[in-house]
C-alpha positions in Angstrom: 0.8 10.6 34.9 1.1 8.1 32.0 -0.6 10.4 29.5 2.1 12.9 30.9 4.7 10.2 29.9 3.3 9.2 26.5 2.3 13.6 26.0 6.4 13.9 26.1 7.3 11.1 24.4 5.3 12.2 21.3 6.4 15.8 21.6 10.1 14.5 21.6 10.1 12.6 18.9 11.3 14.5 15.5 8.8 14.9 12.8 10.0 12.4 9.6 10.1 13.7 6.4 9.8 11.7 2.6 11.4 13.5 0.0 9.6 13.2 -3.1 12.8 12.1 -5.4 13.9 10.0 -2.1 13.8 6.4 -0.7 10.8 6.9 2.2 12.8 7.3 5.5 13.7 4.6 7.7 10.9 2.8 10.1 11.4 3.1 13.7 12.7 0.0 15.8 9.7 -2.3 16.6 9.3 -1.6 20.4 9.8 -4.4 23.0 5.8 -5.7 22.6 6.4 -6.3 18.8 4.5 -2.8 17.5 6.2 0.0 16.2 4.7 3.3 17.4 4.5 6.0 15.1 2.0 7.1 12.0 4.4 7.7 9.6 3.9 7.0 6.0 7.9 6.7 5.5 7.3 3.3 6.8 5.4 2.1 4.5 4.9 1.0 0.8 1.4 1.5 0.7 -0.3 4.6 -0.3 -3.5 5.5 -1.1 -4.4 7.2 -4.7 -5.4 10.8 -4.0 -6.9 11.4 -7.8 -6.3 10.5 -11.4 -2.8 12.6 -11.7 -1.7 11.1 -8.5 -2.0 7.5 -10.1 -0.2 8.7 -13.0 2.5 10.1 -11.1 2.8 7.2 -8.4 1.9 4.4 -10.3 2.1 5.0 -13.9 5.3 6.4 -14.0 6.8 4.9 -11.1 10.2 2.8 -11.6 8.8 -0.2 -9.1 6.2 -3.0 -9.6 3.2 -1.5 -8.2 0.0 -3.4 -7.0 -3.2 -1.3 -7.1 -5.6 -2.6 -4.6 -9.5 -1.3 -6.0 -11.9 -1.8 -2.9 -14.7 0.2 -1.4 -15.9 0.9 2.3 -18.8 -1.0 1.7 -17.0 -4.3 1.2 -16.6 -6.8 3.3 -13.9 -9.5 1.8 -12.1 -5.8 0.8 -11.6 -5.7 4.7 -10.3 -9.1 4.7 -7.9 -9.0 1.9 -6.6 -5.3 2.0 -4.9 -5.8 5.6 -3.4 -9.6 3.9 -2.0 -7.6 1.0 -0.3 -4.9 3.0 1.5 -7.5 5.0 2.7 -9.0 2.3 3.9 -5.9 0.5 5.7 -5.2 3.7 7.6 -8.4 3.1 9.1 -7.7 0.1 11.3 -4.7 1.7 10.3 -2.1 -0.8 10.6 -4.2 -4.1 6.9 -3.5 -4.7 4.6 -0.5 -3.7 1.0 -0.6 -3.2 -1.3 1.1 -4.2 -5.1 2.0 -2.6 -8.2 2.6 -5.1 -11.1 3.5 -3.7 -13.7 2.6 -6.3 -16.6 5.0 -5.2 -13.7 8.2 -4.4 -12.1 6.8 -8.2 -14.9 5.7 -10.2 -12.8 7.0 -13.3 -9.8 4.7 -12.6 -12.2 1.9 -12.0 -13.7 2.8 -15.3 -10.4 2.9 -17.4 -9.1 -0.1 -15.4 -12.0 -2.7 -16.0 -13.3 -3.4 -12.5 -16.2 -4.5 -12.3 -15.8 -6.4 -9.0 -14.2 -5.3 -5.4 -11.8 -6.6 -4.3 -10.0 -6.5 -8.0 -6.0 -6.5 -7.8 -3.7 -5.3 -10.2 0.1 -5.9 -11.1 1.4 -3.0 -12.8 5.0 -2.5 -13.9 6.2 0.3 -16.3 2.8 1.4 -16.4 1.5 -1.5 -18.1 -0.9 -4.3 -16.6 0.9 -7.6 -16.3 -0.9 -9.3 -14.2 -4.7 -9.1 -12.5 -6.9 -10.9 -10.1 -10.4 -10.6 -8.6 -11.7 -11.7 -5.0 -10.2 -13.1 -2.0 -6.1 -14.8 -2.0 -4.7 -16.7 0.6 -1.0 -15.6 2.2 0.3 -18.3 -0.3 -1.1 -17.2 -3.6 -0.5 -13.4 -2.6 3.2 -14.4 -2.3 3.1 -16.3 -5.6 1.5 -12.9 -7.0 4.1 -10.8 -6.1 7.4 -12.6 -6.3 6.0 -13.3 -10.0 5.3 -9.6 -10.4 9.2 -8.7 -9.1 10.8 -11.5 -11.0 11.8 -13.2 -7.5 
């Protein structure tokens, strides 16, 4: 009966849509419990790099500071700060995107970027590096980061 429940909800819901010129749309109330339910990527400010003309198009030549998180699978404080970083992107209500490297899917962008470490973090804005760090921040120093990155 509950699967029923949660079955209609789903099926009820309208599909979201993010225009590419557009702002991403709205996220959906947090529910009672504190989570929002729902998968969609209008709610968020992260995004992961698809391939070298993605990053061009969506971090390059994007209007907003971006950060470009370069991690791997395989790496353990990657798992600890990637989560930390998206939280505090989230905070900034869309006055910073961020971006998701894969190193061993982008081996290319890690190439022309200079990592040579996981997790390495990057501050881009107007398609220029301005700012850069390598291993494991605190919730403090990621704020720091980013409200120097968006002149805050």
């Amino acid at each position: 009966m509950a699967q029923r429940l949660v079955l209609r909800r789903l099926l009820s819901l309208t599909p979201r849509t993010l225009s590419p010129q557009g702002p991403p749309a709205p996220c959906a109330p947090l529910a009672p419990h504190g989570r929002a339910f729902g998968t969609s990527a209008g709610c968020r400010n992260t995004f992961n790099v698809q391939d070298g003309s993605d990053f061009q198009d969506r971090v390059v030549n994007n209007p907003k500071p971006v950060v470009v998180d370069f991690h791997a699978q395989w790496c353990g404080p990657c798992k600890i700060l990637g989560p930390r970083l998206e939280k505090m992107v989230a905070k900034q209500e869309g006055k910073v995107l961020m971006a998701k490297v894969d190193i061993d899917d982008h081996t290319d962008l890690a190439i022309e970027y200079e990592v040579s470490a996981v997790p390495t973090v990057l501050a881009m804005k107007n398609g220029d590096v301005v700012d850069k760090f390598v291993g494991i921040k605190d919730e403090d120093q990621l704020e720091a980061f980013l409200k120097k990155l968006i002149g805050a």
